[in-house]
N, C-alpha and C positions, 0 to 999 in steps of 0.2 A: 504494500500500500504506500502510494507517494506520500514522503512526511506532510506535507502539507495542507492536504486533502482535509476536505470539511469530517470526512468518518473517523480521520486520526484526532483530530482538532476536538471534535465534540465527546469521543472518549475521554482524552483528558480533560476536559473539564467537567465530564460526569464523575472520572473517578477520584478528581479533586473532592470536588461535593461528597461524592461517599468516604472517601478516606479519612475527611478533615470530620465527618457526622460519626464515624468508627471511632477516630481515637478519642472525642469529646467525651463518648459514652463509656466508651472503657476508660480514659480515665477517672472519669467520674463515677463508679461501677467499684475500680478497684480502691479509689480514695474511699468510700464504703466498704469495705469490707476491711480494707488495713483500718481503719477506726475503729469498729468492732473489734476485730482480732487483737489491738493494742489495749483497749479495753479489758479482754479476756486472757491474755496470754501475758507472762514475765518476763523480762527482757534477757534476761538468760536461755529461753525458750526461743526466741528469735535469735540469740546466739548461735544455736546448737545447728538452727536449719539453716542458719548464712556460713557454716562451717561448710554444710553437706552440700549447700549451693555455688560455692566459689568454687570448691574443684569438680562439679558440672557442669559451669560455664565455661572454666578452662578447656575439658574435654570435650564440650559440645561442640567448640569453635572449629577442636583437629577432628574430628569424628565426620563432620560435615563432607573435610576435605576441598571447600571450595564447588563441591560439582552443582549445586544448587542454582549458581551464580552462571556458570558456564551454560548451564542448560536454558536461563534466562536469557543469556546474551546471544544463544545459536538462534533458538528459535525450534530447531528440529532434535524435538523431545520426544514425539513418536518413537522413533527409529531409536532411540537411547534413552528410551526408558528401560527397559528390564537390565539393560547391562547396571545403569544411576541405579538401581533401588539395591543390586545386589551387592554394589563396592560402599554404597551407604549405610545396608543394613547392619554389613559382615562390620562395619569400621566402629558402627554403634556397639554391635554386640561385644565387640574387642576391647572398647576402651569401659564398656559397661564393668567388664570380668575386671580390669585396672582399680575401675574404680571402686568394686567391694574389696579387693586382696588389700587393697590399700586403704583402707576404712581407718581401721584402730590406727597405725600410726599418722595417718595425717591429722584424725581427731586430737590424737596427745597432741600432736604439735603446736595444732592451734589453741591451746588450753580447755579443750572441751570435750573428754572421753567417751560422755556421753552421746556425743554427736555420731560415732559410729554408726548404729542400726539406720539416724535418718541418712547417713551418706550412702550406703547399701539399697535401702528404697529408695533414691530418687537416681540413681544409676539405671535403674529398667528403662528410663525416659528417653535416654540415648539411643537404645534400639528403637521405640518409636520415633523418637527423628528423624532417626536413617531412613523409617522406611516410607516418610510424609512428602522426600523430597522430592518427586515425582511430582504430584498435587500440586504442592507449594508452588512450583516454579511454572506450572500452566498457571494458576490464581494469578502470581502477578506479573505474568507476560502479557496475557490477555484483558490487565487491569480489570479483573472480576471482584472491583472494591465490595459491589453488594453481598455478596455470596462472604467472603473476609468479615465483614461488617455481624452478618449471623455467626457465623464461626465464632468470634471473637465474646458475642452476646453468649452462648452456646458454654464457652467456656467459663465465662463469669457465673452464671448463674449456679453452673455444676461445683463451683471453685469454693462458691459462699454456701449451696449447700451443706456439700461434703466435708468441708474443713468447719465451720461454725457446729456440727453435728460431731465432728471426732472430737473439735476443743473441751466441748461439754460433755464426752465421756470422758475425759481426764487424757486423751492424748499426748496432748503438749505439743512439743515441734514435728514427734513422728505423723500429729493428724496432717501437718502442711505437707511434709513429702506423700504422705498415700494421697491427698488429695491432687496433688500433680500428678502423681501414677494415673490415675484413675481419668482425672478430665484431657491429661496430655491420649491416652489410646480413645476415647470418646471422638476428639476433635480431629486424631486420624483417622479415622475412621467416616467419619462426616466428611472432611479432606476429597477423600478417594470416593467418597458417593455423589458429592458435589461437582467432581468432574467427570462422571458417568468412567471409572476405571475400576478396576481392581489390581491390588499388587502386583506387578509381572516379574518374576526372575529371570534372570536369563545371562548371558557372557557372549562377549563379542573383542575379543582382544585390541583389532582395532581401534574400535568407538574406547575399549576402556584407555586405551595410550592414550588417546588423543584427550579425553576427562583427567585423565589425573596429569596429563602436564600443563593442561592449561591453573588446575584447579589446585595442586600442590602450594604455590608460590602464594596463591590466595589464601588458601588453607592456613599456610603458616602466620601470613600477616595478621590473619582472623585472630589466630591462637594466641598470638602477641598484641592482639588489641584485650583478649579477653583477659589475657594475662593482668593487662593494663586496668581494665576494670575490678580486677580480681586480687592485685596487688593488698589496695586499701585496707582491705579486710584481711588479710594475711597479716598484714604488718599490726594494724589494730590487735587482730588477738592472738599474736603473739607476746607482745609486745604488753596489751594492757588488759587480758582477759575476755571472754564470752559475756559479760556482764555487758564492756565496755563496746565490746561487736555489737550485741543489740543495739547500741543506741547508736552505734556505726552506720548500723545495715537501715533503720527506719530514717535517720537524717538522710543518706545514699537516693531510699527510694522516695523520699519526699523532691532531693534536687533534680530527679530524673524527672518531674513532671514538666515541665517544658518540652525537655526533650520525647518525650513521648508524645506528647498532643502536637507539638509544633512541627519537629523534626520528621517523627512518622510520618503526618501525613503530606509534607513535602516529598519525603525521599518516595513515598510508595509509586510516586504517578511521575515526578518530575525528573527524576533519574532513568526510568526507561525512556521516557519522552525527548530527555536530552541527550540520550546516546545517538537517538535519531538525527542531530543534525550533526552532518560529515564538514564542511567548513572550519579547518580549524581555528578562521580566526571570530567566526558567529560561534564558537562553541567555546572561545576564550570570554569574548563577552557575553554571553548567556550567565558564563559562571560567575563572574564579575557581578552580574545583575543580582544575580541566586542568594550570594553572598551578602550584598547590601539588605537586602527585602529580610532575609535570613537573620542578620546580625542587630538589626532596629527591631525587629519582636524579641531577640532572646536577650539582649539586653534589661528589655523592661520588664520582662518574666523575673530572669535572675537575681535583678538589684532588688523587684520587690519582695522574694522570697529572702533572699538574705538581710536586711533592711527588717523585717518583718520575722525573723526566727523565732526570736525570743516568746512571739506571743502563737506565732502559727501552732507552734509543737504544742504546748499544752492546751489550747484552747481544740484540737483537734483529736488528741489523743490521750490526753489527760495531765497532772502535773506530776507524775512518777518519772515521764519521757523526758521531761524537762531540759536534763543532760545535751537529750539530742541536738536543741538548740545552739551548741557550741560548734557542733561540727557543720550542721545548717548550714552557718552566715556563711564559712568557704564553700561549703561545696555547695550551694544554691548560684556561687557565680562561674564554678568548675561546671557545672551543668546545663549553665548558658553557653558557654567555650564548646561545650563537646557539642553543641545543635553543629555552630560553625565547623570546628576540628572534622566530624563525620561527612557535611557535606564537601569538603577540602579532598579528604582521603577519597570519596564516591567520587570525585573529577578525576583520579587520579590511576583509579580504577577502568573508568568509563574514555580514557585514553589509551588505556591500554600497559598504562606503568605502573603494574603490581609490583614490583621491584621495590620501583622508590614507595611505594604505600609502605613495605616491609621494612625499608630504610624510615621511613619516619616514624614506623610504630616501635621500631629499637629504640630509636634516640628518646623517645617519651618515656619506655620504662626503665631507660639506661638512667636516665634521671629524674625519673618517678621516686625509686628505692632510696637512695641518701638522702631527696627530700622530704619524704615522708619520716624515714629513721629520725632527722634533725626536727620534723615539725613536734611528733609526736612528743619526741624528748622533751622538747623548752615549751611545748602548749598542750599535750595533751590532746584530747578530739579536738577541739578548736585548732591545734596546727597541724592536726591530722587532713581535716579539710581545706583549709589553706594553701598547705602543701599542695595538693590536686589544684586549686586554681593559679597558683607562680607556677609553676609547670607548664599546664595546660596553654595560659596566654602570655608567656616569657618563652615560653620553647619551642613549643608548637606549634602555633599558630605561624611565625614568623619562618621557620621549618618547612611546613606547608607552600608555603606563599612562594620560596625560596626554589622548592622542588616541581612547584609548578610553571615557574617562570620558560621551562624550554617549550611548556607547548602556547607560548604566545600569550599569555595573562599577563595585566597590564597590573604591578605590582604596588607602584605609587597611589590611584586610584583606589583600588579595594582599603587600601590602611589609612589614607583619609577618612575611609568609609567609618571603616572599623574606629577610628579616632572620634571623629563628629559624634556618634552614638555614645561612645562613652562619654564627652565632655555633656551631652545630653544628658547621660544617665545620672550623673554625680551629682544635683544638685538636684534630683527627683530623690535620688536614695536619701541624702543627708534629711528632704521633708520629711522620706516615712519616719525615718526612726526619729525625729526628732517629736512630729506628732505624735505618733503613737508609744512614745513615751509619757507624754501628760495625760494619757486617764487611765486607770488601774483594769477597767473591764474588760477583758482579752478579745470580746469581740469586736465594739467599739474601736479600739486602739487599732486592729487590723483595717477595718472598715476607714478610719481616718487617716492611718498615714497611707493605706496601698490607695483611695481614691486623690488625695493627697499626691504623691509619687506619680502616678498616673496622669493626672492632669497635664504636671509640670513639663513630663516627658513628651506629653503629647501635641501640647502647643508648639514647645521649640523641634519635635521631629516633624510637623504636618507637611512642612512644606521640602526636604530631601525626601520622605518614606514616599509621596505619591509620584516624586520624580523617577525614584528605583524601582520602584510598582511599575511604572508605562515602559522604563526600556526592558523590562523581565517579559511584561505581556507578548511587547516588537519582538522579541525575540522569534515566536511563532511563525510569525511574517517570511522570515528565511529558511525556515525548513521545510523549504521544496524539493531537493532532491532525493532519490530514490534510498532507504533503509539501506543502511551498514552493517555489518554485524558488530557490536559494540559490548562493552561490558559494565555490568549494574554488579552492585556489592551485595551478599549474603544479609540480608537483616536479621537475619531469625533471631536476636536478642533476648534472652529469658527475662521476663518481666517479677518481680517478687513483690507479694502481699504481705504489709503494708507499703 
């Protein structure tokens, strides 16, 4: 189909509309239920299952392999389906058996013994992923947001179910990991029904060379980004205990909500859509555009959740959580950095230079670890999070920008960009917290500095944000020639309640 065409055109902005109506719902789906469950649950208990989650996010990155991505970016998924489901499943079922033999000592490691049995349950979830990738990667080749959109509902509903039911038989953290067992084989299953298939095994030497070397290089980068996310929490409780992980893992999945509502439903539709234009230098400024549009939302997400810590956490989840609020204020502005950072690494990918994606994702966790070591020592969770945003927007970003420079991105420009937003944002954040410092009532106090904050921002950005908005939309205008084969990044991200 010529990019240009009104059938391409009108796809993407249906599966704008449903991506951006999916991730609202799920976030606001899952911010219910982690309420509850923080409510119900001790913070040592979300310890124990952010133990047995870090080394299955790690795994699930290499277990993938990249083929996910590959089979997105061919297009001809037919003909490489049964070979993809059987190099997926076998690589699930392999790093599964890793990750039970290795239970008890990773658990001691992390200071949390008990966390064994939930690292052992939530390992079966790997062989389902292997074997969803098939599914997966027609959903969003074919931008099937609606169908994603029930799935997603599909799985929330099963999520708060079955986990609010095991909390109350006295589970504890093991009800989280059964209930990811349990709704992760549900939503494969719905997956493979949703696009009229069934699993196919099969081998084809060929087709598998040509998957695993497109997909290895990706594979690894994955495993090093997961690494990267996965870091934090290693070092936390190691470092400060399973006590101090909970209140790690709930601040972590509180900064993530930008990046889930914002990021998601950009990456789901605008990244295949942008592989589509072959122009390298309309596909330098597309990114350019991407970027700015990108970087004025997650700004004003970020500063208002960190700005806003102090009262978010307990007014949301009670005042036990309180702690979490330390680690918050960084990593609420690490969480705006990563909206940008991901869509950086997806150009990067969507050029064709998984290398350098793998080159930036070393140099991030090459100085992830001493900074984290250093924050935690002198700040404790507050420089535990911190650490993640000096990283994040001293290294990476500028890393990024640096590595993208040979395919024609115009470097001066975007970091204007990136500049103008911050000097924007810094006098929005200093309102929240200063407002909602003067009244004691935690919801109030929210309500008045984030409307407060928000104002500020939005007057001094109106008039850049609608200029980066019209040349992102132009962009469309130039992708008239005929589909390239191009490459879009694995998203499959493990999302954790709360």
């Amino acid at each position: 189909m010529p990019e240009g065409s009104p059938d391409l055109v009108s796809k993407v902005k249906k599966a704008l509309v449903w991506s951006t109506i999916n991730n609202l719902l799920l976030r606001f789906g899952n911010l219910g239920l982690g309420i509850i469950l923080a409510r119900l649950l001790a913070p040592e208990d979300f310890g124990a299952f952010a133990v047995a989650l870090t080394l299955q996010n790690v795994l699930l990155a290499l277990a993938d392999l990249g083929l996910s991505a590959d089979l997105i970016r061919s297009g001809d998924i037919e003909r490489r389906a049964a070979t993809a489901t059987t190099l997926t499943t076998a690589s699930g079922a392999v790093f599964a058996l890793v990750m039970i033999l290795t239970a008890a000592p990773f658990a001691g490691a992390m200071g949390s013994p008990d966390a064994a049995g939930v690292v052992q349950v939530i390992s079966l979830t790997l062989i389902l992923a292997g074997m969803s990738c098939v599914p997966y990667a027609i959903m969003q080749r074919d931008f099937r947001q609606p169908e994603q959109t029930a799935l997603g509902l599909i799985a929330l509903v099963l999520d708060l179910v079955i986990t609010v039911s095991l909390v109350l038989l006295g589970l504890g953290a093991m009800a989280l990991a059964i209930s990811r067992v349990i709704t992760q084989s549900v939503t494969t299953a719905v997956q493979f029904w949703m696009v009229r298939m069934r699993p196919r095994f099969g081998w084809n030497r060929e087709i598998a060379r040509g998957l695993v070397r497109f997909g290895i290089p990706l594979a690894a980068a994955n495993l090093v980004y997961m690494a990267i996310v996965s870091v934090p929490n290693l070092m936390v409780g190691s470092m400060m205990g399973s006590v101090a992980l909970g209140f790690f893992l709930l601040a972590f999945n509180i900064s993530s909500w930008p990046l889930n509502a914002l990021g998601a439903a950009v990456r789901a539709v605008a990244l295949p859509g942008f592989a589509r234009l072959n122009d390298p230098d309309r596909k330098a400024e597309g990114f350019g555009a991407a970027v700015a549009v990108t970087v004025a939302w997650s700004v004003l997400a970020g500063l208002l959740l960190s700005a806003l810590a102090a009262s978010v956490v307990p007014l949301l989840y009670g005042a036990k959580w309180q702690p979490a609020a330390e680690a918050l204020a960084g990593l609420a502005v690490f969480g705006a950095i990563r909206i940008v950072v991901e869509l950086m690494g997806n150009f990067l990918v969507a050029v064709g230079a998984t290398r350098r994606q793998l080159v930036a994702q070393i140099v991030w966790i090459a100085t992830l670890v001493p900074a984290m070591a250093l924050g935690i020592e002198w700040a404790g969770l507050a420089g535990a999070g911190w650490a993640n945003a000096a990283v994040a927007g001293l290294v990476i970003v500028p890393a990024y920008l640096v590595l993208a420079r040979r395919y024609r991105v115009r470097v001066t420009p975007i970091t204007t960009r990136l500049l103008l937003s911050l000097l924007a944002g810094a006098p929005a954040a200093a309102a929240g917290i200063y407002l909602s410092g003067l009244v004691d009532n935690l919801l109030l106090a929210c309500a008045l500095g984030g409307s407060a904050a928000t104002a500020i921002y939005a007057v001094l950005m109106y008039l850049p944000f609608r200029r980066w908005l019209a040349q992102l939309v132009a962009m469309k205008e130039y992708a008239t020639e005929e589909s390239a084969p191009s490459t879009v990044r694995d998203e499959r991200l493990v999302e954790v309640a709360p």
